[in-house]
C-alpha positions in Angstrom: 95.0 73.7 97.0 97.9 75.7 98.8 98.2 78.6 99.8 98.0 81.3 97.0 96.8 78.9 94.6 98.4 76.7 92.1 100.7 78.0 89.5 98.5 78.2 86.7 96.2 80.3 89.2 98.5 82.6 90.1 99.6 83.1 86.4 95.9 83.5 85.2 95.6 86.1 88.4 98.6 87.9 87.2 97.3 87.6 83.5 93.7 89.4 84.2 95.1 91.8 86.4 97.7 93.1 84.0 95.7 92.9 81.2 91.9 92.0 82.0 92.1 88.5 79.6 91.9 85.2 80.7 94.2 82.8 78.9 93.2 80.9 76.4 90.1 83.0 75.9 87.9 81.6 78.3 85.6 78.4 78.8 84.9 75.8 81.4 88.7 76.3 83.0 88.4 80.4 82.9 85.2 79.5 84.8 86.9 77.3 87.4 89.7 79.9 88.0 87.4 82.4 87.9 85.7 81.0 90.8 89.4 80.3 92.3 91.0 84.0 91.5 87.5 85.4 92.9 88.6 84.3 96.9 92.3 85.6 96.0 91.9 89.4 94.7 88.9 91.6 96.4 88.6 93.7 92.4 88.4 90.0 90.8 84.3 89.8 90.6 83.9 93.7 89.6 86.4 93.3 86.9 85.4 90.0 85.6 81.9 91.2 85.2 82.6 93.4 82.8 86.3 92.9 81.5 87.4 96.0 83.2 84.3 98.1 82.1 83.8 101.8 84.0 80.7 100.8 85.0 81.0 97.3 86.7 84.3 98.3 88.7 83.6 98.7 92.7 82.5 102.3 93.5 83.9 103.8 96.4 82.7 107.1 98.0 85.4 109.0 99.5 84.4 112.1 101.8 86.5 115.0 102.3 88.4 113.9 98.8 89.7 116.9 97.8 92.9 117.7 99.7 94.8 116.3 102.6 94.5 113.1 103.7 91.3 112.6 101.3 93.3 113.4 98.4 95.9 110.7 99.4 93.0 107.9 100.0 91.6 109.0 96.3 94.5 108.4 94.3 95.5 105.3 96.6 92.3 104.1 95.6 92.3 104.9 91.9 95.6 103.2 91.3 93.7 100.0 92.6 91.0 100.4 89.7 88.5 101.6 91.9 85.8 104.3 90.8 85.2 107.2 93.0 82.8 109.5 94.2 84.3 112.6 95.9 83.1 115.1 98.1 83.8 118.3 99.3 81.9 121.3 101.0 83.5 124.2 99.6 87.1 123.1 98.1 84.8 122.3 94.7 88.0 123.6 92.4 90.2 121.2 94.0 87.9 118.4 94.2 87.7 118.6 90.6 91.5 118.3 90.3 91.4 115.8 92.8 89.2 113.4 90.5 91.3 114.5 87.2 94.6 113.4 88.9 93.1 110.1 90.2 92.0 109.4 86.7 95.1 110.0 85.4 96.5 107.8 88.5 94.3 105.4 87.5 95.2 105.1 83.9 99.1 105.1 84.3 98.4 101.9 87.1 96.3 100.3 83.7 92.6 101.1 84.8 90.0 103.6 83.3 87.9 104.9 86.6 85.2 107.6 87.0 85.8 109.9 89.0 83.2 112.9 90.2 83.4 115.6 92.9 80.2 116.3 94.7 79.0 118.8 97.0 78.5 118.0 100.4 77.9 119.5 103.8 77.6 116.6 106.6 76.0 119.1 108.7 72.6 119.6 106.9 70.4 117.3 106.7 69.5 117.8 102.9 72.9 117.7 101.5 73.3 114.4 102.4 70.0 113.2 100.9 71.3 114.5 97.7 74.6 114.0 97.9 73.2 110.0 98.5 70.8 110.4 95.6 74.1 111.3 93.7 76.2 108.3 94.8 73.5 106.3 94.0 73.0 106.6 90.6 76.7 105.9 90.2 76.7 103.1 92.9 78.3 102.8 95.8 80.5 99.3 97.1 81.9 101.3 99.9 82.3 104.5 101.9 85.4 106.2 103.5 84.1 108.5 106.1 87.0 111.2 106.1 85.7 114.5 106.1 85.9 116.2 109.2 86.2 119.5 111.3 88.9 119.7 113.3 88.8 122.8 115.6 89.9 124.3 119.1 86.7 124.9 121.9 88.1 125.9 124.7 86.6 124.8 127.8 84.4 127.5 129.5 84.0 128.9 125.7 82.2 126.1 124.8 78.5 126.7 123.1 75.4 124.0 122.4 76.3 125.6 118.9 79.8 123.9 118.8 78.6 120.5 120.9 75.4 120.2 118.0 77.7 121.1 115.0 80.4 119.1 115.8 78.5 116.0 116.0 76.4 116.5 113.0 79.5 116.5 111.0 81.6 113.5 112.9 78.3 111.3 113.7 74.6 112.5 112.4 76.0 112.8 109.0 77.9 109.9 108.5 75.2 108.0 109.7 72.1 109.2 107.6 74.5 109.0 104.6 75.4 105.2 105.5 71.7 104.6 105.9 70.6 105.8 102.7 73.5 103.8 100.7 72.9 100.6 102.8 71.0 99.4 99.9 74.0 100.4 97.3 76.4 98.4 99.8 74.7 95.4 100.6 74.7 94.7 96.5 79.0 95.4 96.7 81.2 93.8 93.9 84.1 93.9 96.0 84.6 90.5 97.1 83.7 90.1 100.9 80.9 92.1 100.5 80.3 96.2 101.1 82.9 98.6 103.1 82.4 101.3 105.3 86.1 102.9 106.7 85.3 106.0 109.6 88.2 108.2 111.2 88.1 108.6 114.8 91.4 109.8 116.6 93.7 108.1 119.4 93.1 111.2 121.8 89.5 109.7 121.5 90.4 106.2 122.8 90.8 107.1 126.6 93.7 109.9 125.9 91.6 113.4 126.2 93.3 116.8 125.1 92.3 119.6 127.0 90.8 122.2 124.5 89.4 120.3 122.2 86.1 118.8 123.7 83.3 118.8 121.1 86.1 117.3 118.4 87.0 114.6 120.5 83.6 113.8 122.2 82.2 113.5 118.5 85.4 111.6 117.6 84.4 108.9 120.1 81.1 109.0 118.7 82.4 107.5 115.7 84.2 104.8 117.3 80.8 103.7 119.0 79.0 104.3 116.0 81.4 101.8 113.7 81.2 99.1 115.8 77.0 99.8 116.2 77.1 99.7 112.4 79.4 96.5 112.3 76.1 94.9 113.6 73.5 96.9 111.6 74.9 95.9 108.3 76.3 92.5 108.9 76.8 90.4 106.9 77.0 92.0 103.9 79.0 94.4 104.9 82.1 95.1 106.8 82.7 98.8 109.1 86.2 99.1 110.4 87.3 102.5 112.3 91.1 103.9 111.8 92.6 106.5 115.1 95.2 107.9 113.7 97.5 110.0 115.3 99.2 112.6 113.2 99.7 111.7 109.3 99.6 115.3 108.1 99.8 118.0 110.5 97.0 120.6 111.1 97.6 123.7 108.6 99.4 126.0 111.1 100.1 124.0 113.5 103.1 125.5 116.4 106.4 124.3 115.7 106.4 123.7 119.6 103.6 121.1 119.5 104.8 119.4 117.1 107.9 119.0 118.9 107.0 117.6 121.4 104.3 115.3 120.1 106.8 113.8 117.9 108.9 113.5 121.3 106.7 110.9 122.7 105.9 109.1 119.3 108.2 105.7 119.7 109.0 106.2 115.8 110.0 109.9 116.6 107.9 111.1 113.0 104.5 112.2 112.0 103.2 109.8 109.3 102.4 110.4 106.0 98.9 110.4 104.4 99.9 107.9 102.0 100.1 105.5 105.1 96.7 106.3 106.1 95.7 106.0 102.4 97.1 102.9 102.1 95.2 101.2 105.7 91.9 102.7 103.8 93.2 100.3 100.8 93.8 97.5 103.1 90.3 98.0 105.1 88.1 98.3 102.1 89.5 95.7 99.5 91.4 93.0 101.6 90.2 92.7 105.2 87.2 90.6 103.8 87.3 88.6 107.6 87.3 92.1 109.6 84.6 94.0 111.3 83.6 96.1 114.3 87.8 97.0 114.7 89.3 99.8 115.5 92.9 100.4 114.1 95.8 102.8 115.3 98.3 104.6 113.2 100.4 106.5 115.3 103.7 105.5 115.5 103.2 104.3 118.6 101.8 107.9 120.1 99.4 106.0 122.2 102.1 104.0 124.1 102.9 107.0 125.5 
């Protein structure tokens, strides 16, 4: 078969995915390019199982959904028909609006998603056994590990405090979480098999930042942990790691750093979360041949 498919594939692809029909109403040749559509679009086998149902589309749990670059990554994923499972630790209002807009997202693209906010504090221990028992009963096809706390420490400020919070949030938490949804992600609709997206940060990846020690020694925490999990969960599912540089600056950030970040960034801009957002897309739905990799989006900050 060529590439992409033959023409009557690609029509029955464009068909389904506009529509969720098969032409001619089924039978022994929906079957075969069912079978043939399946290895061509990652939301095929989700959507085919249940005609575009709620219930059998992939579920994808997004931390840190409520605002920012989470927000961006929700609706990016909504208008691909995906449900979602938002969390937050206290923007609760927002994340409510977060999940109402991706629904409406989700309905102009030609889907009907669930979308639900859920509390969540990475740091304890017993929120994350709920907030798993939560996602759960919804099911769960893949995880984007956003939510994070970035903060100065000063070097001679520094407390075991900071050090132990810090990596709860970045790297204890994600990992419990990932643990007790293994189960929901091993048994993924998307095709390829379960995701798991983290966020570390270029300044991780050999480029320290004086100030900022416990954020970035967590942050390469979750480089090491992604490619430990790559392993843990192979094959039936994938864990990719994004470093972004910056695609939304920090909420008051100096006028003068930003400056002269954006000095030595080859593209001379700060990115957009929709960039991000749309990476998350890629690493969850499409990479189906990708895992243990750690991706940049910096405009070439780390060149630098």
């Amino acid at each position: 078969m060529r590439r992409g498919g033959t023409p009557s594939t690609r029509a029955a692809l464009a068909l389904f995915r506009r529509f969720g029909v098969w032409p001619n109403g089924g039978g022994a040749e929906a079957a075969r390019e069912s079978r043939i559509i399946g290895a061509m679009d990652p939301l095929h086998a989700a959507r085919n199982a249940g005609m575009g149902a709620v219930s059998r589309r992939p579920t994808v749990l997004v931390t840190g959904g409520a605002r920012r670059v989470g927000r961006a990554i929700a609706l990016e994923l909504a208008s691909a028909g995906c449900n979602l499972a938002l969390t937050y630790r206290a923007s609760g209002s927002e994340c409510a609006a977060t999940a109402a807009d991706a629904r409406r997202v989700a309905h102009d693209a030609g889907h009907e998603i669930d979308a639900q906010a859920i509390e969540l504090d990475l740091a304890d221990e017993r929120s994350v056994d709920r907030a798993a028992a939560e996602v759960a009963a919804m099911g769960c096809d893949a995880i984007v590990h956003n939510a994070s706390e970035y903060r100065a420490t000063p070097f001679g400020q520094l407390c075991a405090d900071d050090l132990e919070r810090m990596h709860r949030v970045e790297v204890v938490g994600p990992m419990l979480l990932t643990q007790a949804l293994r189960g929901e992600l091993s048994r993924s609709r998307i095709a390829g098999g379960g995701a798991v997206v983290f966020f570390s940060d270029i300044y991780a990846l050999g480029r320290p930042r004086a100030g900022y020690a416990a954020y970035l020694l967590a942050k390469a925490g979750v480089r090491a942990l992604s490619e430990q999990l790559a392993l843990e969960l192979a094959p039936q599912v994938r864990v990719n790691c994004i470093a972004p540089g910056v695609v939304m600056w920090p909420e008051g950030f100096p006028e003068e750093t930003k400056q002269a970040i954006l000095a030595r960034t080859p593209l001379a801009r700060a990115g957009e979360p929709e960039e991000a957002a749309r990476l998350v897309r890629f690493l969850v739905l499409e990479a189906t041949f990708m895992t243990g990799e750690t991706m940049r989006i910096d405009g070439g900050r780390s060149l630098r």
